[in-house]
Gaussian input, Z-matrix of N, CA and C with variables (Angstrom, degrees):
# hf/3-21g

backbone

0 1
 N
 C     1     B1
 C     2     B2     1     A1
 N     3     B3     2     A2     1     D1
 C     4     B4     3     A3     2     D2
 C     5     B5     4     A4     3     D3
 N     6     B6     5     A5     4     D4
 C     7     B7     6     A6     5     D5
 C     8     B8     7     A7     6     D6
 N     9     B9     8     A8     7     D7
 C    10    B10     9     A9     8     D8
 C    11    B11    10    A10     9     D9
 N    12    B12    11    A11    10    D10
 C    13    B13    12    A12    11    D11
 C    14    B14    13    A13    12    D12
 N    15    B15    14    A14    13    D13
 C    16    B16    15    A15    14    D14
 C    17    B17    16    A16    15    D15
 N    18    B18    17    A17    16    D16
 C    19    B19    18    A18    17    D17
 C    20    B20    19    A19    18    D18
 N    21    B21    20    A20    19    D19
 C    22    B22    21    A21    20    D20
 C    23    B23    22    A22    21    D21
 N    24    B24    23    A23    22    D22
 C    25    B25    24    A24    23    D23
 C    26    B26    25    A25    24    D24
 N    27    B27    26    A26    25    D25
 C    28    B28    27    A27    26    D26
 C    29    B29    28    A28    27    D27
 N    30    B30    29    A29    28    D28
 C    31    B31    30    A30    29    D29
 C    32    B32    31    A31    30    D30
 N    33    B33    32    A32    31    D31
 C    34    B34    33    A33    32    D32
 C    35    B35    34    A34    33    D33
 N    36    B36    35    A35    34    D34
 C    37    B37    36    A36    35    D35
 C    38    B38    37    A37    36    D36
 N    39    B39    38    A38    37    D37
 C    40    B40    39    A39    38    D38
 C    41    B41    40    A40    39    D39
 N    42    B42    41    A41    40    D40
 C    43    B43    42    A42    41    D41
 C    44    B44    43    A43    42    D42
 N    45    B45    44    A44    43    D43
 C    46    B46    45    A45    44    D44
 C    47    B47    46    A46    45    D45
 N    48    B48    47    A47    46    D46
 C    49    B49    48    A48    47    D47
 C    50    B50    49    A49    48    D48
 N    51    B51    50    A50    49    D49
 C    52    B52    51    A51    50    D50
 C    53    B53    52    A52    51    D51
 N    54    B54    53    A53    52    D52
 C    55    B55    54    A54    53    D53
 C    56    B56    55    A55    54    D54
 N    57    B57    56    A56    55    D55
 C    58    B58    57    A57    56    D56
 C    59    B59    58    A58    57    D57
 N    60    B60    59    A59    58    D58
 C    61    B61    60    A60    59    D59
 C    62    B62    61    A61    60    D60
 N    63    B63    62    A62    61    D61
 C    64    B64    63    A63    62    D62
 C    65    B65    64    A64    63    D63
 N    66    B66    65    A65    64    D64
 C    67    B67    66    A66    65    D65
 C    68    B68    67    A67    66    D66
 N    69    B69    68    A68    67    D67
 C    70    B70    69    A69    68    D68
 C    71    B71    70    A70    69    D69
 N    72    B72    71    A71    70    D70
 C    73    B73    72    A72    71    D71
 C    74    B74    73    A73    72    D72
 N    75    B75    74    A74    73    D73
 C    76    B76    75    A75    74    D74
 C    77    B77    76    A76    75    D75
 N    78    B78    77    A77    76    D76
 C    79    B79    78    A78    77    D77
 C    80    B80    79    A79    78    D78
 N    81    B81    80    A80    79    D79
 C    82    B82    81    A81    80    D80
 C    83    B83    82    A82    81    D81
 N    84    B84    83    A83    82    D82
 C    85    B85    84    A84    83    D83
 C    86    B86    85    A85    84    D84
 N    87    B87    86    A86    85    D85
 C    88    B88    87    A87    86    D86
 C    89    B89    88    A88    87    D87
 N    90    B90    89    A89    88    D88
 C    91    B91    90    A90    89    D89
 C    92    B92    91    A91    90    D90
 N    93    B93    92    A92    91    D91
 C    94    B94    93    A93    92    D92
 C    95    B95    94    A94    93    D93
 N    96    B96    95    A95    94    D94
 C    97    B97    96    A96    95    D95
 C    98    B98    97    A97    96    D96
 N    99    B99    98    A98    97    D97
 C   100   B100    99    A99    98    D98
 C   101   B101   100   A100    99    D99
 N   102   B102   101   A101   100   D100
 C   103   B103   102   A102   101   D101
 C   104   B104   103   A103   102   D102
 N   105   B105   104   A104   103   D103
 C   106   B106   105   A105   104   D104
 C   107   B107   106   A106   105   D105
 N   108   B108   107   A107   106   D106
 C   109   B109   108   A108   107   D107
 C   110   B110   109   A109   108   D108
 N   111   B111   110   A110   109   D109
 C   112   B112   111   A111   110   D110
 C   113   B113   112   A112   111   D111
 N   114   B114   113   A113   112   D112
 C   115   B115   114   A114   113   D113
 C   116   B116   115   A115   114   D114
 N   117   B117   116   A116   115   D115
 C   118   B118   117   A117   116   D116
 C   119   B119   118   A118   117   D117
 N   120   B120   119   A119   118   D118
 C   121   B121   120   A120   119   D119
 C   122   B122   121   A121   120   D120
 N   123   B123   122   A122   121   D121
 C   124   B124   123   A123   122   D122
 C   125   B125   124   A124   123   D123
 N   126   B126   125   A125   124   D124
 C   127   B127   126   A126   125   D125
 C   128   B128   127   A127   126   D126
 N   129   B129   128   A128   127   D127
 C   130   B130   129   A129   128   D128
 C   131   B131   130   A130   129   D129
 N   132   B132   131   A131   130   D130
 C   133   B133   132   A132   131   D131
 C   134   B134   133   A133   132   D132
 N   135   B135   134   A134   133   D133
 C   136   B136   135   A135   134   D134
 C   137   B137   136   A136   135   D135
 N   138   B138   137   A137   136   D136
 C   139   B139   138   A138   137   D137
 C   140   B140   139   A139   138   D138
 N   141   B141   140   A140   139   D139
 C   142   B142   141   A141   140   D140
 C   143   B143   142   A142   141   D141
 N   144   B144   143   A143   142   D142
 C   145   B145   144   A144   143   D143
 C   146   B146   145   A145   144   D144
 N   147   B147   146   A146   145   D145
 C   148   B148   147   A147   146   D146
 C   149   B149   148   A148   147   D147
 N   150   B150   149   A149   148   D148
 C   151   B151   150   A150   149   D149
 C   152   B152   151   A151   150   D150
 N   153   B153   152   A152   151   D151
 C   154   B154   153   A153   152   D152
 C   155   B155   154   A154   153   D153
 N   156   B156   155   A155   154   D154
 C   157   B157   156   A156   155   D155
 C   158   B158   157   A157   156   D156
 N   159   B159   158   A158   157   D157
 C   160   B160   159   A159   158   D158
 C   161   B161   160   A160   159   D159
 N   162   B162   161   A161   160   D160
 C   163   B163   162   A162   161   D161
 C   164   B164   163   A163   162   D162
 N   165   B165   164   A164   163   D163
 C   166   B166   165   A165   164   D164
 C   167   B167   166   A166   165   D165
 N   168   B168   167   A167   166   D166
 C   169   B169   168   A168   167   D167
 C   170   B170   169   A169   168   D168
 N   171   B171   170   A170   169   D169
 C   172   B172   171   A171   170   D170
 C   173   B173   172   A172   171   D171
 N   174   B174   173   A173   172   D172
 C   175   B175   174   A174   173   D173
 C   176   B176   175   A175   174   D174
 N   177   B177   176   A176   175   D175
 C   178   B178   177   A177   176   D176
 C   179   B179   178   A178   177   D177
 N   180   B180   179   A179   178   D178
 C   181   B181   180   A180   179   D179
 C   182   B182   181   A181   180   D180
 N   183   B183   182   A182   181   D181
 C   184   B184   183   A183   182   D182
 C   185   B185   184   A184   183   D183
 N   186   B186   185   A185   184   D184
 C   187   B187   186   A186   185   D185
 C   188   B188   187   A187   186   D186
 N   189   B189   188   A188   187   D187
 C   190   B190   189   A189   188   D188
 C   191   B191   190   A190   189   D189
 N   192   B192   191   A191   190   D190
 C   193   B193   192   A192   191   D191
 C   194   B194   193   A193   192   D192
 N   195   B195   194   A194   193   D193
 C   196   B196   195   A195   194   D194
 C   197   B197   196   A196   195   D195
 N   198   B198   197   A197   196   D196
 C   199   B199   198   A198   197   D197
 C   200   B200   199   A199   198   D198
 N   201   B201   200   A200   199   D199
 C   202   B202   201   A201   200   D200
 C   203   B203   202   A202   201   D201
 N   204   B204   203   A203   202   D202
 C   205   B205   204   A204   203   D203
 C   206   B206   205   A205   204   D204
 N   207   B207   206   A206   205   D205
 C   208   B208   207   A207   206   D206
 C   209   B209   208   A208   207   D207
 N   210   B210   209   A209   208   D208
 C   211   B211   210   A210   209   D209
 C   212   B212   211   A211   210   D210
 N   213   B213   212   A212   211   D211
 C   214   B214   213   A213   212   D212
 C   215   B215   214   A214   213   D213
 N   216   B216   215   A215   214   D214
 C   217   B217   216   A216   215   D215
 C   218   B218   217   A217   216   D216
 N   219   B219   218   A218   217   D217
 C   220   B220   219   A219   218   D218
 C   221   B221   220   A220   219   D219
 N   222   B222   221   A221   220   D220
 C   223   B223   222   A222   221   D221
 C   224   B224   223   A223   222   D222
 N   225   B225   224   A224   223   D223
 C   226   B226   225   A225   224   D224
 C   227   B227   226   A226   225   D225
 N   228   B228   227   A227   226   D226
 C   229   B229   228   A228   227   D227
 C   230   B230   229   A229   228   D228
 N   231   B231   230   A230   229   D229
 C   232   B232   231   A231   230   D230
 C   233   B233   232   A232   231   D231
 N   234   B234   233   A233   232   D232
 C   235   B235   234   A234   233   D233
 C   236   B236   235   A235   234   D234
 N   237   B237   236   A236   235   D235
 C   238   B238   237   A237   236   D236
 C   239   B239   238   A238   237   D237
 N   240   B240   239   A239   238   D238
 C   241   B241   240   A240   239   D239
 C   242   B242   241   A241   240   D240
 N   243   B243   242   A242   241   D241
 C   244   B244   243   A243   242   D242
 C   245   B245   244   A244   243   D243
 N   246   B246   245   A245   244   D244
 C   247   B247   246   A246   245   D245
 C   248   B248   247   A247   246   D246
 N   249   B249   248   A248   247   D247
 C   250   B250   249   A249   248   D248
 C   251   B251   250   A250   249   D249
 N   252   B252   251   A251   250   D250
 C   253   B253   252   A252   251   D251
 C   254   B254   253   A253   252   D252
 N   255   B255   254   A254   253   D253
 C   256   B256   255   A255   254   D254
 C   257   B257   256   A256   255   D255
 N   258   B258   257   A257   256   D256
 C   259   B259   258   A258   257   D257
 C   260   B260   259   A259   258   D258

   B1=1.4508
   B2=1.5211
   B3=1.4454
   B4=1.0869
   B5=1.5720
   B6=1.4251
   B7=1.4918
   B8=1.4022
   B9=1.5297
   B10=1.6836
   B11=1.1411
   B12=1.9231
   B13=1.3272
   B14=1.5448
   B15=1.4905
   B16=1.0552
   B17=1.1927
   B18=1.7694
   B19=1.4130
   B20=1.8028
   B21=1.0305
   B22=1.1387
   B23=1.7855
   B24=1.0894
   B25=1.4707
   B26=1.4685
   B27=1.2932
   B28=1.7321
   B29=1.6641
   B30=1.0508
   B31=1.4918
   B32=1.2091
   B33=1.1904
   B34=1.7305
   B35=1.6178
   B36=1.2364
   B37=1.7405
   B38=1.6263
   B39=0.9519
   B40=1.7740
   B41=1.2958
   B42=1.6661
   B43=1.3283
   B44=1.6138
   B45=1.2632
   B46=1.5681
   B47=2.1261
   B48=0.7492
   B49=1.7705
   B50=1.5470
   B51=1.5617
   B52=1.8201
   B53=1.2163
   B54=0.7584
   B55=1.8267
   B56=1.6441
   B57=0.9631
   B58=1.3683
   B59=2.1630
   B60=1.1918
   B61=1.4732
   B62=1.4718
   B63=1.1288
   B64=1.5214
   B65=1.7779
   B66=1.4194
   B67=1.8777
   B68=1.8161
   B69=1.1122
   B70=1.6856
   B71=1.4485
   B72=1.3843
   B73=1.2995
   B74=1.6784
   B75=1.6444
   B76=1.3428
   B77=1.6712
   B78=1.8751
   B79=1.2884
   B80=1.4079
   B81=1.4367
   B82=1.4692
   B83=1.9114
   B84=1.2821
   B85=1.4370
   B86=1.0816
   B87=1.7630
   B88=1.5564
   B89=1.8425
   B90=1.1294
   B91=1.8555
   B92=1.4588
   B93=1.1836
   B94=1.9207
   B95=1.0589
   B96=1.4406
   B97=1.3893
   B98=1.6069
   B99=1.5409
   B100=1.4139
   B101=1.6913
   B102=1.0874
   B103=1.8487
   B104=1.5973
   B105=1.1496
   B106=0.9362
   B107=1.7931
   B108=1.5484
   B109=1.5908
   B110=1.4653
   B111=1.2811
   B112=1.6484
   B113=1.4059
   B114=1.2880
   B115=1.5728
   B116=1.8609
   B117=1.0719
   B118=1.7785
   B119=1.2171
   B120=1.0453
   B121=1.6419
   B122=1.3558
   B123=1.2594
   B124=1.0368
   B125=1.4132
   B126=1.4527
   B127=1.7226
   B128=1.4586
   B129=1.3152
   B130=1.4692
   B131=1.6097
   B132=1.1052
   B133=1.9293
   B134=1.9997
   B135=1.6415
   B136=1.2024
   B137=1.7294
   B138=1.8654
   B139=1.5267
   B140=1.6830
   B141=1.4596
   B142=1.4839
   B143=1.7484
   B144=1.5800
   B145=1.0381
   B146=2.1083
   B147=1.2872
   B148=1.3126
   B149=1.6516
   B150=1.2442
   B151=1.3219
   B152=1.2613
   B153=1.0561
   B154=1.6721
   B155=1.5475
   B156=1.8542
   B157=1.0682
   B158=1.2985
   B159=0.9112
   B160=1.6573
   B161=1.7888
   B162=1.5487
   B163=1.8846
   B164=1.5323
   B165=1.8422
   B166=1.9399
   B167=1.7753
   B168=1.5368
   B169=1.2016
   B170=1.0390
   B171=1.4148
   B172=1.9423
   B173=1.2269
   B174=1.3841
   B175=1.0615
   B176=1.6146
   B177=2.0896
   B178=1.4239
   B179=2.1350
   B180=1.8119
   B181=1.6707
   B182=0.8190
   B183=1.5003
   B184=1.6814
   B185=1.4406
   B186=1.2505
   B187=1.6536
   B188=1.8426
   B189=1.5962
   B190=1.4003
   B191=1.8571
   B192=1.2746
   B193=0.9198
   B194=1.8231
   B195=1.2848
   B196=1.5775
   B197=1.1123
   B198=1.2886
   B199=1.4816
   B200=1.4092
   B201=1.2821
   B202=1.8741
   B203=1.8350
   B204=1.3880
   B205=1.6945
   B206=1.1367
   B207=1.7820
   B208=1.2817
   B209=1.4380
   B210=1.6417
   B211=1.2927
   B212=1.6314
   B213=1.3301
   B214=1.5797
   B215=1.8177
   B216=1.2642
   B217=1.3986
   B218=1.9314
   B219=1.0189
   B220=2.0412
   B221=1.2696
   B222=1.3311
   B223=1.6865
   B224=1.6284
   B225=1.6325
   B226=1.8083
   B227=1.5980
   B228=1.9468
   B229=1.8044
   B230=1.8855
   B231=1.4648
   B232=1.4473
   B233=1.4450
   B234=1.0540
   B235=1.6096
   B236=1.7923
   B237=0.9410
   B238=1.2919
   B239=1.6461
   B240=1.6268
   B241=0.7669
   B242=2.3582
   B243=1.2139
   B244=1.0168
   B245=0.9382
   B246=1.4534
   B247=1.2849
   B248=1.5392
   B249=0.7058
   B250=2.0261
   B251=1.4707
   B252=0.9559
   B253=1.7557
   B254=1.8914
   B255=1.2721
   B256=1.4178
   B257=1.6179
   B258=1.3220
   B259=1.7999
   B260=1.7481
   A1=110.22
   A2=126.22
   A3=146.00
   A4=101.63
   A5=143.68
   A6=125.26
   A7=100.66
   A8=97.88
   A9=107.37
   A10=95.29
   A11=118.66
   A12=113.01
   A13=104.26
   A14=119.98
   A15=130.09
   A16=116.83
   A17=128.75
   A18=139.17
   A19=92.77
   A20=132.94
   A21=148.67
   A22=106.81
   A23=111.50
   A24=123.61
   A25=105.31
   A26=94.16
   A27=116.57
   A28=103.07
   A29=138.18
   A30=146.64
   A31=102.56
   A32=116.86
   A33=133.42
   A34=90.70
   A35=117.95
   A36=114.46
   A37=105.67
   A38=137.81
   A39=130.41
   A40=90.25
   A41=129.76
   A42=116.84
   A43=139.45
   A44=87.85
   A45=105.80
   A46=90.80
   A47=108.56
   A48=102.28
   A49=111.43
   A50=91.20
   A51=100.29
   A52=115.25
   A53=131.27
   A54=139.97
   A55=89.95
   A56=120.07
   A57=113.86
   A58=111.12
   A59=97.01
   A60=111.86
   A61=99.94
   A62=131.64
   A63=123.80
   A64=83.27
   A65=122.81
   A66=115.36
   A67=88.66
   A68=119.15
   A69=104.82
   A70=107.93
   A71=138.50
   A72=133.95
   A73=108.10
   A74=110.71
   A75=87.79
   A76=97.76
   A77=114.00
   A78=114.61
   A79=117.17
   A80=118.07
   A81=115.39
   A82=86.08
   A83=119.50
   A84=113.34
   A85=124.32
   A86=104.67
   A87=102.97
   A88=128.57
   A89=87.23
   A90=87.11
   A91=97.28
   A92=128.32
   A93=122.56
   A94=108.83
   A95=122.76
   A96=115.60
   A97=116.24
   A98=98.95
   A99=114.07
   A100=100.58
   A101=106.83
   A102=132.46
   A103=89.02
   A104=133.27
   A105=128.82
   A106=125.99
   A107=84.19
   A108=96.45
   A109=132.53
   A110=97.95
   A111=132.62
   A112=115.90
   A113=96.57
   A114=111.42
   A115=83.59
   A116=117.58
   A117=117.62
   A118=105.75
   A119=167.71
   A120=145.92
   A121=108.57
   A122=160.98
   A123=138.60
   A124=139.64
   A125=75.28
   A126=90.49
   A127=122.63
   A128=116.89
   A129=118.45
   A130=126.43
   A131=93.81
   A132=109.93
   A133=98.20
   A134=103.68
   A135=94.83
   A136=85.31
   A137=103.04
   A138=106.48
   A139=75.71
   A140=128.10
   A141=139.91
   A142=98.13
   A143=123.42
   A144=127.49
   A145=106.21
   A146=104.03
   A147=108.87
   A148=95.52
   A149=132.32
   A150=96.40
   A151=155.16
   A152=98.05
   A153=134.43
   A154=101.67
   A155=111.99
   A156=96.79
   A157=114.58
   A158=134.51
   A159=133.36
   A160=106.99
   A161=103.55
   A162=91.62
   A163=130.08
   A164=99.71
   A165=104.97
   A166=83.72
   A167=131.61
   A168=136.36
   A169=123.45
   A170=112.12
   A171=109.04
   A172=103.08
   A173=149.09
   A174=148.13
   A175=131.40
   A176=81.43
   A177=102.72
   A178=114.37
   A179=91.07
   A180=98.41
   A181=91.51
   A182=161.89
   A183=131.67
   A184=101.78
   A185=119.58
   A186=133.74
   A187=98.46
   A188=111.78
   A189=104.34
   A190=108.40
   A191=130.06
   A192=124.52
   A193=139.13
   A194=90.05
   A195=94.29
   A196=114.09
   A197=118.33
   A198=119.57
   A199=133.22
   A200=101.60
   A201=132.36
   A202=91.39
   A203=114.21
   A204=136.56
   A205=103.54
   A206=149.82
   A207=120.04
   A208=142.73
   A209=100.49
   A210=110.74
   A211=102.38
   A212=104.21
   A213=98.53
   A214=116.07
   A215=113.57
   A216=107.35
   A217=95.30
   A218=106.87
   A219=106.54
   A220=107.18
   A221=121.12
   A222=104.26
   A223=123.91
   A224=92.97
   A225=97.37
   A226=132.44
   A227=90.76
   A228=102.91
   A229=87.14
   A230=109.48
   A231=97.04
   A232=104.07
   A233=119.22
   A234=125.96
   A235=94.82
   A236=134.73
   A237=146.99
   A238=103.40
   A239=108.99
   A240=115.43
   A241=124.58
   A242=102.93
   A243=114.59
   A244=135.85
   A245=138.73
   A246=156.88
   A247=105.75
   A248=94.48
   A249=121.22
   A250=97.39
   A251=115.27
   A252=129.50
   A253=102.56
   A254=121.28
   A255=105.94
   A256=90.19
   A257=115.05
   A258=116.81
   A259=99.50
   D1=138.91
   D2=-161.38
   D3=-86.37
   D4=122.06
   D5=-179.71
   D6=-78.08
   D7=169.90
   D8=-172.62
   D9=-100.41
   D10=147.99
   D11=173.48
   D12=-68.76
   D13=-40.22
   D14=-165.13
   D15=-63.51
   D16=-33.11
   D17=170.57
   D18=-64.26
   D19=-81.06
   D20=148.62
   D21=20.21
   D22=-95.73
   D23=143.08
   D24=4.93
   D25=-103.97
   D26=-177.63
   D27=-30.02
   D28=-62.54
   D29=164.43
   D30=-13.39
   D31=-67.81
   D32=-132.61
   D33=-98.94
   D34=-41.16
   D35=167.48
   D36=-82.53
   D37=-18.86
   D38=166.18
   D39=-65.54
   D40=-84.89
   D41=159.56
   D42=24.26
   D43=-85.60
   D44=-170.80
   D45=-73.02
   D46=-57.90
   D47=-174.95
   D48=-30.31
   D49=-63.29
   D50=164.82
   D51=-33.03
   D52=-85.10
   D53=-160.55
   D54=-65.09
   D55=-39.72
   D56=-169.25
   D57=-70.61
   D58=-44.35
   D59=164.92
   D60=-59.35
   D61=-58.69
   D62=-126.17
   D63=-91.82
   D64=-31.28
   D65=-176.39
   D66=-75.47
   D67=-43.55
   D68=179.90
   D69=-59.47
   D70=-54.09
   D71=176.85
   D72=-32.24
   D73=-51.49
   D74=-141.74
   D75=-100.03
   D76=6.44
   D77=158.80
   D78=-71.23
   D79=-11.96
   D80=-166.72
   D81=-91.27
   D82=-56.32
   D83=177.15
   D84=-39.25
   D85=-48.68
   D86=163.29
   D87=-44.68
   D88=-34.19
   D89=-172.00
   D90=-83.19
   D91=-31.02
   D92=-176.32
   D93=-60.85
   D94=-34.51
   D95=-176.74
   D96=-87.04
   D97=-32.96
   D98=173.28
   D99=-33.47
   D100=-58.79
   D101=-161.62
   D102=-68.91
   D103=-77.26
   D104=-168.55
   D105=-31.43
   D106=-52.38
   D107=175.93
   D108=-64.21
   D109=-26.19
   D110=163.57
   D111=-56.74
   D112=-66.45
   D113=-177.12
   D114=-58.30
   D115=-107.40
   D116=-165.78
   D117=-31.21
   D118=-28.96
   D119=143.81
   D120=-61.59
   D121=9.85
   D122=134.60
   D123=-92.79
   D124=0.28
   D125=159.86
   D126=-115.95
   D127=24.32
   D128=146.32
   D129=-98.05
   D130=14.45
   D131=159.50
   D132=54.23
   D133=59.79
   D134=-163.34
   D135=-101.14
   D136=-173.58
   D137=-148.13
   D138=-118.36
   D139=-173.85
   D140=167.03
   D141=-115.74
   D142=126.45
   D143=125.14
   D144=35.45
   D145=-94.14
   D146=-168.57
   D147=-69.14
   D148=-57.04
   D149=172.57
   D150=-30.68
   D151=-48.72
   D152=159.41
   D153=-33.49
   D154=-85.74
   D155=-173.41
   D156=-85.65
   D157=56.44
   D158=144.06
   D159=-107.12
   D160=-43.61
   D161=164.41
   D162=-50.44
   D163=-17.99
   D164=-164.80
   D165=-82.71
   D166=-56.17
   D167=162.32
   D168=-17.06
   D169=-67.35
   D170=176.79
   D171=-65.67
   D172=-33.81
   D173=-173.63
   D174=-53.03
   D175=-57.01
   D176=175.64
   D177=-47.99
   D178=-56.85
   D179=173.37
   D180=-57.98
   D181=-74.80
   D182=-130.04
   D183=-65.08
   D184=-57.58
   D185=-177.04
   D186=-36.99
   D187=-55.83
   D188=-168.08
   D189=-76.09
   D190=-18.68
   D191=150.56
   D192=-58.56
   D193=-46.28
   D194=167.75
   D195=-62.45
   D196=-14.81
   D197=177.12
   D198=-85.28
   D199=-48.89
   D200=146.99
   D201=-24.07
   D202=-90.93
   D203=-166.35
   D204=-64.54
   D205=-19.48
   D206=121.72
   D207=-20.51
   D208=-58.59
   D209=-171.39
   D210=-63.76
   D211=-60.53
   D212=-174.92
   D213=-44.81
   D214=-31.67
   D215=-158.61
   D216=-94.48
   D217=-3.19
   D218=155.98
   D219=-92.28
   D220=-34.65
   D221=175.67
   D222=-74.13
   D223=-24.84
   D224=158.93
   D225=-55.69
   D226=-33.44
   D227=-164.46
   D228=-67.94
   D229=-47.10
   D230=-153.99
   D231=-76.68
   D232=-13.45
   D233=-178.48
   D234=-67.53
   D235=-66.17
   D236=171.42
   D237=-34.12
   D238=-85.46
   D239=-176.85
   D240=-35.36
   D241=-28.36
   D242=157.48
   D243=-68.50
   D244=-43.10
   D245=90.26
   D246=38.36
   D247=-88.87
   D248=175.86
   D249=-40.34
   D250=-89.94
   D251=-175.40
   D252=-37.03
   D253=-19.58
   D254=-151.35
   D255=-114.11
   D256=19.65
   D257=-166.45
   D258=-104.53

């Protein structure tokens, strides 16, 4: 039996739909999950990198300040405390 161009044809465009469906299928899957993953990381209230280190920054100064205004407020007690003793 002789093939038909026309069966033939029909093949090669059933064919092509397939492959053509099946890369659209799995771009649309791609994006559901895309979304998905999106959606659940933005709802763990997470920070970026540079945020981050600008919080370790403010941090670091507060720490070296509290530390600074420690010191001063023991050199006050004994200043006082001397004070006291010398009356």
């Amino acid at each position: 039996m002789k093939k038909n161009k026309w069966f033939e044809g029909l093949q090669e465009n059933i064919g092509n739909s397939i492959v053509s469906g099946a890369s659209s299928l799995k771009k649309d899957i791609e994006n559901g999950i895309n979304l998905l993953v999106n959606n659940a990381v933005s709802k763990l209230d997470l920070v970026t990198n540079e945020e981050l280190e600008s919080q370790v920054e403010i941090l670091e100064f507060i720490r070296e300040e509290m530390s600074r205004l420690n010191n001063i407020i023991e050199n006050l007690e004994l200043r006082i405390e001397e004070l006291e003793n010398n009356k």
